[in-house]
C-alpha positions as CSV (number, residue, x, y, z in Angstrom):
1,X,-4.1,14.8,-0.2
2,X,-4.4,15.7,-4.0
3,X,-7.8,17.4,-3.7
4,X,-9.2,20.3,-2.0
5,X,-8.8,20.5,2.4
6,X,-11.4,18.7,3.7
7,X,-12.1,22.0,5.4
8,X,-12.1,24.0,1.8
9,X,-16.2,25.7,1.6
10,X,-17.8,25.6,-2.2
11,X,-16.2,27.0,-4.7
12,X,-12.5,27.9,-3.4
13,X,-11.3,30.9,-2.9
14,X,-7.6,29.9,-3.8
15,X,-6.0,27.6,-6.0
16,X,-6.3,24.0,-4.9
17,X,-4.6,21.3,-6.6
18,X,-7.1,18.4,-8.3
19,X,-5.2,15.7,-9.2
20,X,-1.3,14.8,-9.5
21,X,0.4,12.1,-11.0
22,X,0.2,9.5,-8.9
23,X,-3.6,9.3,-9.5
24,X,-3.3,10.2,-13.3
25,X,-0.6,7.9,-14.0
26,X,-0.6,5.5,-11.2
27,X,0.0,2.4,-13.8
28,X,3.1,4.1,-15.2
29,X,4.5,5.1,-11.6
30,X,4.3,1.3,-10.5
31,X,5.8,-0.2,-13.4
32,X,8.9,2.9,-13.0
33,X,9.1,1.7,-9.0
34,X,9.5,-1.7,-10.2
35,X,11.9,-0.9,-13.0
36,X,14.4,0.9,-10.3
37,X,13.9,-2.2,-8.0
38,X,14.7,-4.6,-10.8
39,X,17.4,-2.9,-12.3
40,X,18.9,-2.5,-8.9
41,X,18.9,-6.1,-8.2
42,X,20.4,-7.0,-11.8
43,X,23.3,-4.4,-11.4
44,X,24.3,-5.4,-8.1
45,X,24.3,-9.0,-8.9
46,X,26.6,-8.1,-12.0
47,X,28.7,-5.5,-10.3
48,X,29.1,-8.7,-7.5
49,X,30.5,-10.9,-9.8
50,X,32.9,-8.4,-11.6
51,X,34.4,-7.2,-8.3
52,X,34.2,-11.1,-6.2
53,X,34.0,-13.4,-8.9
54,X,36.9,-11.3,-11.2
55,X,35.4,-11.8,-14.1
56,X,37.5,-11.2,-17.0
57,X,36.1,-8.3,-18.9
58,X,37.2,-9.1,-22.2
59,X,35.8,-12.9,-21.8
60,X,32.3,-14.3,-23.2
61,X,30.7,-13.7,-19.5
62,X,32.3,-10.6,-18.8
63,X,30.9,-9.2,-22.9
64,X,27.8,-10.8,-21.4
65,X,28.0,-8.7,-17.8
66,X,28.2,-5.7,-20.1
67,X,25.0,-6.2,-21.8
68,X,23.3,-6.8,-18.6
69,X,24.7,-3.8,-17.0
70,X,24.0,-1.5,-20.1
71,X,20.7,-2.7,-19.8
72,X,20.0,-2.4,-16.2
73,X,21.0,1.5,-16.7
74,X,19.2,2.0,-19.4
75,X,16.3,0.8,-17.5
76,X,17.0,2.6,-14.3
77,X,17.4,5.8,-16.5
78,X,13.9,5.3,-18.1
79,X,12.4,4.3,-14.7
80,X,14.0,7.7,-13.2
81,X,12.5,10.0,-16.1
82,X,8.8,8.5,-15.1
83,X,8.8,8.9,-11.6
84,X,10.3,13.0,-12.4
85,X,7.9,13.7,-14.6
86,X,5.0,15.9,-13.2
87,X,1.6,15.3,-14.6
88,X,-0.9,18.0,-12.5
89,X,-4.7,19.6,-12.3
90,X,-4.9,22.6,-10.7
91,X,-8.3,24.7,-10.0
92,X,-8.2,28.3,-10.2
93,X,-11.3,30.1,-8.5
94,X,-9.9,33.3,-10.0
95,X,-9.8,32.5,-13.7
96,X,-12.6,29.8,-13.4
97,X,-10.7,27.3,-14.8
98,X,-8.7,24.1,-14.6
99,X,-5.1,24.3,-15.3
100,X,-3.8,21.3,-16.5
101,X,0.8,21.3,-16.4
102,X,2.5,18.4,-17.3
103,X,6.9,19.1,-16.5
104,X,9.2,16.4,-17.9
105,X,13.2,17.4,-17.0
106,X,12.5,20.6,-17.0
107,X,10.6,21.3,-20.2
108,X,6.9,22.6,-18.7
109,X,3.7,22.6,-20.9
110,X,-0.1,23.5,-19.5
111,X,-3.6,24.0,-21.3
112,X,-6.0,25.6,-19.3
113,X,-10.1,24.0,-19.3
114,X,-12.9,26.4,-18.8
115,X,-14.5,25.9,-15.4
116,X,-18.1,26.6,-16.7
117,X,-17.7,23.5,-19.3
118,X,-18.0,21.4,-16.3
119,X,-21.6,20.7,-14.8
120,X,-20.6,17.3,-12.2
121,X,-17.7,15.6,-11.1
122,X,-18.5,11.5,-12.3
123,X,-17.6,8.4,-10.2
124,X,-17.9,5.1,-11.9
125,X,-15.7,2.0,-12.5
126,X,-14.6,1.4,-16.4
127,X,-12.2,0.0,-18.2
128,X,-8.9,1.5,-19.2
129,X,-6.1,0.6,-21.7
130,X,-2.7,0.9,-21.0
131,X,-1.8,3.2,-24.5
132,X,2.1,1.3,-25.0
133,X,1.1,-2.1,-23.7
134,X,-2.4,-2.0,-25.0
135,X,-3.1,-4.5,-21.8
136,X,-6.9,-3.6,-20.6
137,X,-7.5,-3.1,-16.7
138,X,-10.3,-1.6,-14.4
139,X,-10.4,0.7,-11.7
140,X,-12.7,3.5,-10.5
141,X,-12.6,6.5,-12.2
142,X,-13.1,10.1,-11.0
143,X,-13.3,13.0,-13.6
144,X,-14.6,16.2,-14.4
145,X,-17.8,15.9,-17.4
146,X,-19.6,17.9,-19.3
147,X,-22.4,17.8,-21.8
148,X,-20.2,19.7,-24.7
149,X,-16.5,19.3,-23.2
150,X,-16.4,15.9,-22.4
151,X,-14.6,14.3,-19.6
152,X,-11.3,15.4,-17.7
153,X,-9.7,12.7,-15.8
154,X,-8.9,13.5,-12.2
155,X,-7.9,9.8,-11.1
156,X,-7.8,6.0,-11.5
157,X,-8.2,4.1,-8.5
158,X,-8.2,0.2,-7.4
159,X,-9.6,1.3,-3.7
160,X,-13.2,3.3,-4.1
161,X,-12.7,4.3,-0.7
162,X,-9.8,6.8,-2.0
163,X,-11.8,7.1,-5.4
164,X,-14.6,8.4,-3.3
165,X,-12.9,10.5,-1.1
166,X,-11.1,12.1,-4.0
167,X,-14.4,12.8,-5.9
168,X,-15.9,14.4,-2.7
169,X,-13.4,16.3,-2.3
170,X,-13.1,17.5,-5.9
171,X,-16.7,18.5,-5.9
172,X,-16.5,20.4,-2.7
173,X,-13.8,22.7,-4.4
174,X,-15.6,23.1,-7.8
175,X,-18.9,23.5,-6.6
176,X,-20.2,20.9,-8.9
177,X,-23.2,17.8,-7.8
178,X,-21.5,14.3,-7.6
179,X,-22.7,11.9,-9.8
180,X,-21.8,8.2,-8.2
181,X,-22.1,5.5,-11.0
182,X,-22.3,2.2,-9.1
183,X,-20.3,2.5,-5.7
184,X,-23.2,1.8,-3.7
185,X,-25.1,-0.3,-6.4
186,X,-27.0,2.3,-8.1
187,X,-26.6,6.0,-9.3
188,X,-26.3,8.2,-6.4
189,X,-26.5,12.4,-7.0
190,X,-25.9,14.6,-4.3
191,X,-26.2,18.1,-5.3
192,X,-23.3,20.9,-4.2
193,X,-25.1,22.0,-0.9
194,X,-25.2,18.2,0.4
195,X,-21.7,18.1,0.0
196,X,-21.0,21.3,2.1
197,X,-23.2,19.5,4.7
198,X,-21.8,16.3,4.5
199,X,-18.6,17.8,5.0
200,X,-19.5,19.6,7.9
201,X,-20.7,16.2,9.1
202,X,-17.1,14.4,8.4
203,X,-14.9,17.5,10.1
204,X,-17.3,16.8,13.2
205,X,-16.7,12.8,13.1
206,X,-13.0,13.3,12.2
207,X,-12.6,15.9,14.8
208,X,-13.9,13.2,17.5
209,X,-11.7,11.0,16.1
210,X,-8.6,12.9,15.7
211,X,-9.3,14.3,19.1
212,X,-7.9,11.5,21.4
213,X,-4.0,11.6,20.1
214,X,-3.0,8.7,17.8
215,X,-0.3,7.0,20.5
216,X,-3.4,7.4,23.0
217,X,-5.7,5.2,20.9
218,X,-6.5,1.4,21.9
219,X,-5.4,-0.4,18.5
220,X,-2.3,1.3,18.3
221,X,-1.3,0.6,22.3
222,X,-2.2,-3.4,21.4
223,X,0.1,-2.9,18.0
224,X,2.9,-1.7,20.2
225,X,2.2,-3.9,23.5
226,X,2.7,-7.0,20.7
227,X,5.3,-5.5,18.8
228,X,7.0,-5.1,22.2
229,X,7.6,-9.0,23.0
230,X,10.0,-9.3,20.9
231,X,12.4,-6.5,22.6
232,X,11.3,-7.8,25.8
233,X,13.0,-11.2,24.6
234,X,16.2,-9.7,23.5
235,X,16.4,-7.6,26.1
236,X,15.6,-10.3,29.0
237,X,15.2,-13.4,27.8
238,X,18.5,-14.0,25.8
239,X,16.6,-13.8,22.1
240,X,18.8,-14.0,19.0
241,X,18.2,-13.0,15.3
242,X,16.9,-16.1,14.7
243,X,13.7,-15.8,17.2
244,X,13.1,-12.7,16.0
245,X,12.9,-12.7,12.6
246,X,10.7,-16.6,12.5
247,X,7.9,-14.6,15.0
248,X,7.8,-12.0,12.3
249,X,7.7,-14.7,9.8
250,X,4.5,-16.5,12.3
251,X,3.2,-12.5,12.4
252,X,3.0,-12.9,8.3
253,X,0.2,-16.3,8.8
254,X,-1.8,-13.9,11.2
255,X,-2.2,-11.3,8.1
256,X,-2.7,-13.7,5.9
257,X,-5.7,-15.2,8.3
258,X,-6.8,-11.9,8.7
259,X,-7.2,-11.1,5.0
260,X,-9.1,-14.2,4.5
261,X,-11.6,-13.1,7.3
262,X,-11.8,-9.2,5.9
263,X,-12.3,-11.2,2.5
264,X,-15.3,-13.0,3.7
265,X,-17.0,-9.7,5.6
266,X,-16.3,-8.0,2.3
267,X,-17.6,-9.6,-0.1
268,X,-20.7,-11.7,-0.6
269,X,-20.4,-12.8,-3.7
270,X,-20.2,-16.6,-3.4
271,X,-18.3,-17.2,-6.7
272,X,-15.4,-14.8,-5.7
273,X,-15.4,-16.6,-2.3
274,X,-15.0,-19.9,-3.5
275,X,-12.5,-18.6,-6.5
276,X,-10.5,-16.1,-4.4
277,X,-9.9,-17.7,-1.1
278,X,-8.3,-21.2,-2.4
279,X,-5.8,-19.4,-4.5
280,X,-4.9,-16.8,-2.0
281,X,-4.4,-19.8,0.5
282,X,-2.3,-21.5,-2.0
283,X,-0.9,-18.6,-3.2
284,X,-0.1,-16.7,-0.1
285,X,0.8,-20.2,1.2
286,X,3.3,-20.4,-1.3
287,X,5.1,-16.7,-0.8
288,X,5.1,-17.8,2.8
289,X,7.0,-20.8,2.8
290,X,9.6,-19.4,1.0
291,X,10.2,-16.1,3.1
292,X,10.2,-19.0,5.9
293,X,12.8,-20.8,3.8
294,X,14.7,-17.6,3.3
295,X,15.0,-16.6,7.2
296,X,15.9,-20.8,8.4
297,X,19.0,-20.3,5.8
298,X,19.9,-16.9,6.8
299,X,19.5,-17.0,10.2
300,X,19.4,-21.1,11.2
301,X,22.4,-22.4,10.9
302,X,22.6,-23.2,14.7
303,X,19.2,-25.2,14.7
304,X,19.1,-27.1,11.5
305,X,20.7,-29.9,13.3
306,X,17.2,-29.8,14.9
307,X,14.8,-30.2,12.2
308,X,13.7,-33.1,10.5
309,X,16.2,-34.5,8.0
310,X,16.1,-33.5,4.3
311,X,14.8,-30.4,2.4
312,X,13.1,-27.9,4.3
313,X,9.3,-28.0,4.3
314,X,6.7,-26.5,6.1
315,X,6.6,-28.9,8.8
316,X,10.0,-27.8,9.4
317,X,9.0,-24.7,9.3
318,X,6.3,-24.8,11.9
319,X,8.6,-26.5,14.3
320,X,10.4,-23.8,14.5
321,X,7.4,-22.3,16.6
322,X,7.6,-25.0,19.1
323,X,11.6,-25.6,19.3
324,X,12.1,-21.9,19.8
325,X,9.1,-21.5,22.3
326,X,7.4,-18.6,20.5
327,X,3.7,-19.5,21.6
328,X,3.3,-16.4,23.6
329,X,5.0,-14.0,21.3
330,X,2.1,-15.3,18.3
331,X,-0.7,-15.4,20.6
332,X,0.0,-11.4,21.4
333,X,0.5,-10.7,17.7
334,X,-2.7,-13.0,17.1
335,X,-4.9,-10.9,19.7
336,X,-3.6,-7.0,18.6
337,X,-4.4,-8.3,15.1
338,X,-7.7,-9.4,15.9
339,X,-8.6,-6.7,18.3
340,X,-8.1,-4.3,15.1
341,X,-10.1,-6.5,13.1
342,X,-13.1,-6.4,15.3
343,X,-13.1,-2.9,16.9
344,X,-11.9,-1.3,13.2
345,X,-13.0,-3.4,10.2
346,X,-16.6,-4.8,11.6
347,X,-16.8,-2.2,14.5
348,X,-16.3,0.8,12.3
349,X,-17.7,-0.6,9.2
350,X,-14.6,-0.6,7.3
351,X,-15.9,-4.0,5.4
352,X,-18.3,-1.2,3.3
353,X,-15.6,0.6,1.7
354,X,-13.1,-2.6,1.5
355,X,-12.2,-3.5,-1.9
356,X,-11.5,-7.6,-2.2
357,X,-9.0,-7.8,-4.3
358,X,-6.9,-5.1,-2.7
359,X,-7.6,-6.9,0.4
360,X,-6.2,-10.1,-0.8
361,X,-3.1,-7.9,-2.0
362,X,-2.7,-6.1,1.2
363,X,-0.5,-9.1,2.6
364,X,2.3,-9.7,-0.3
365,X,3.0,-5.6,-0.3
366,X,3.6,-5.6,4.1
367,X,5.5,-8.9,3.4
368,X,7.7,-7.3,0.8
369,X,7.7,-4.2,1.8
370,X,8.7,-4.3,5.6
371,X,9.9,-7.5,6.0
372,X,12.3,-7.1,3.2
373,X,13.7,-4.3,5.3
374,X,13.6,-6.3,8.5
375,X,15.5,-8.9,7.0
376,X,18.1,-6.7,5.3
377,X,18.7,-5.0,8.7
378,X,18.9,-8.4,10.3
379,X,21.6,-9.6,8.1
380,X,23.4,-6.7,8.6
381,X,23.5,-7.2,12.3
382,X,23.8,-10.7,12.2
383,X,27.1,-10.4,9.7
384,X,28.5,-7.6,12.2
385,X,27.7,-9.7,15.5
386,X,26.4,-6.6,16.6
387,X,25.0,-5.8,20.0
388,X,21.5,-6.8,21.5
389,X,21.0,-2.7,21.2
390,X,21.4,-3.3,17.6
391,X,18.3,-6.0,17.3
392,X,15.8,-4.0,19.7
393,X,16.5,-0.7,17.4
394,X,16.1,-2.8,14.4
395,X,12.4,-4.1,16.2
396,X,11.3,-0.2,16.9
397,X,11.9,0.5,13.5
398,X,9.6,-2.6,12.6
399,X,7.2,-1.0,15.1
400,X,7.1,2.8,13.4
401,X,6.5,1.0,10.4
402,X,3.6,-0.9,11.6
403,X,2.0,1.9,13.3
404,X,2.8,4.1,10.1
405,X,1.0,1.6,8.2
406,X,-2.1,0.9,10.8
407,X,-2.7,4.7,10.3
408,X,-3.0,5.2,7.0
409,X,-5.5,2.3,6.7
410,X,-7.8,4.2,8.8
411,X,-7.6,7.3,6.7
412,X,-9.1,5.2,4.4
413,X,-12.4,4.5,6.0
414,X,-14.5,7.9,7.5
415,X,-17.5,8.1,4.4
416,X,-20.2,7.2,6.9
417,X,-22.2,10.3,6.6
418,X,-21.8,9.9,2.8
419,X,-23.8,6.2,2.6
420,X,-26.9,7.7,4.1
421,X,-27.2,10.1,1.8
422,X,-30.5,8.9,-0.6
């Protein structure tokens, strides 16, 4: 975490680090991530058709190949330098101050804030502007403010469950009241000594929690009891690539139904329900059929014949699910996916600190995130003809990254002491 140990008492003894830059800068270290990602794609593509197509590299394509490739690096370079460069806020109980370091390639520069400037650490949601793009966006702010310093940003945030987390624990290590501006609907201040009790509250929860170990805990067994169909069908069943990779595809329409239902407990507003859901369905609809599209030319070459004639469409699609007998294989992914909906979102009251959009993004970033790797591993094995040993090790690496994933969602969720605070 960025902030203080959940365990650090009042006023820290030792240093403890505030904020780094993946909360200060998270804008900047998104667009970088995305830089690398595109300029990798573009390089490849032109490095491809220098070395298969022999391009000429004196002729108008190959000048033109050049040009991409110079930019490409340039990019890549640029997008490099940003995610290097370290942008931190450190407290130091011994010189009661805030030291603030920012190192880019080496050079290293720091300005140091008095502590005693500081009288609360502030949650609220605002608008910032992106200083080279001037583009405008909002997101929940937590910073350090005081009445003749000013403010001292400690993070942005799209998810107030991190923003509030973050701001907890910042207060805990300074000492200072939390002032919460509008994450609960109204101003909320809770003075230094509730925090030290609230924390003692949320080491006892989390210590319930964390007590029974996380491979021992009932939505993780159903995550892996589902996950486990598919190896069960390669292993015994005769499976191919192509089964397995069109139930991950299927597993993709569960989160999406998923969202929409976390989407609905979340928010009430009747306007963003009528607004939201339509386009995500569309939307989501859309990303769908293509990664569909994407796997039934990758990996369908055997079962076209099959299919209804002409372009693919989603009808073709879903008849995958009944040609390739994968009714059993949904309806376990269906019920682990539901049985964490209902014992975690609405049994644990996850829906409180659940922001809507990021709820309705959730979805596109497992899509392109793990499937993207699934698929790459898939054509791998599918180019080499490799082994059934080959496909099940590719599924248990889908597995650790669903677990991974399932457990860091519900690191986001444990502020139930902190709502019934008045």
């Amino acid at each position: 975490m960025a902030y203080a140990p959940r365990r650090t008492v009042t006023r820290a003894a030792s240093d403890v680090l505030l904020a780094r830059e993946s909360e200060l800068e998270p804008a900047d270290r998104f667009g970088a991530i995305f830089g690398i990602v595109w300029s990798m794609g573009v390089g490849a593509v032109a490095i491809g058709m220098f070395i298969v197509d022999r391009v000429p590299p004196f002729s108008f394509g190959g000048v033109i190949l050049f040009a991409m490739s110079a930019v490409t690096l340039t990019v890549l370079l640029r997008s490099v330098r940003v995610l290097t460069r370290r942008h931190r806020l450190r407290l130091l109980p011994a010189q009661r101050c805030v030291e603030e370091t920012w190192t880019d390639w080496g050079k290293e520069r720091s300005e140091r804030h008095a502590l005693d400037a500081f009288d609360t650490v502030v949650l609220e949601f605002k608008e910032f502007k992106n200083a080279k793009t001037e583009e405008t966006f909002d997101a929940y702010a937590v910073s350090l403010s005081g009445e003749s310093s000013g403010a001292l940003l400690l993070g942005m945030y799209m998810d107030l469950g991190k923003a509030l987390d973050h701001a907890i624990g910042a207060a805990r290590a300074t000492g200072l009241k939390l002032v919460d501006h509008g994450s609960v609907g109204k101003t909320k201040i809770v003075p230094a000594e509730r925090l030290e009790r609230l924390a003692t509250a949320r080491d006892r929860d989390e210590e319930q929690e964390y007590a029974t170990p996380w491979w021992r805990r009932a939505s993780v067994i159903a995550l892996v009891i589902a996950n486990l169909v598919p190896a069960f069908g390669v292993l015994f069943l005769g499976w191919d690539v192509l089964r397995v990779m069109v139930l991950y595809w299927a597993e993709n329409l569960v989160v999406g139904l998923m969202a929409v239902l976390r989407f609905l407990c979340a928010v009430r507003e009747l306007r963003a329900r009528v607004l939201m859901i339509p386009f995500f369905v569309l939307h989501y609809g859309g990303f769908c059929y293509g990664h569909g599209v994407a796997v039934l030319v990758l990996f369908g070459d055997g079962i076209r014949a099959s299919l209804p004639a002409g372009p693919i469409s989603i009808a073709s699609l879903a008849s995958l699910v009944v040609l390739l007998n994968l009714w059993f294989g949904i309806l376990s992914l269906l019920a682990s996916h539901g049985y964490s909906f209902v014992r975690n979102f609405l049994g644990q009251r996850e829906y409180k600190r659940a922001n809507g959009l990021l709820l309705m993004m959730a979805p596109y970033k497992r899509v392109i995130v793990m499937h993207a790797s699934v698929i790459l591993a898939a054509v791998a094995i599918n180019a080499l003809d490799a082994p059934s040993a080959a496909l099940v090790l590719m599924i248990f690496g889908k597995i650790g990254l669903d677990v991974h994933a399932h457990l860091g969602e519900r690191r986001r969720y444990s502020l139930a002491d902190y709502d019934r605070i008045e």
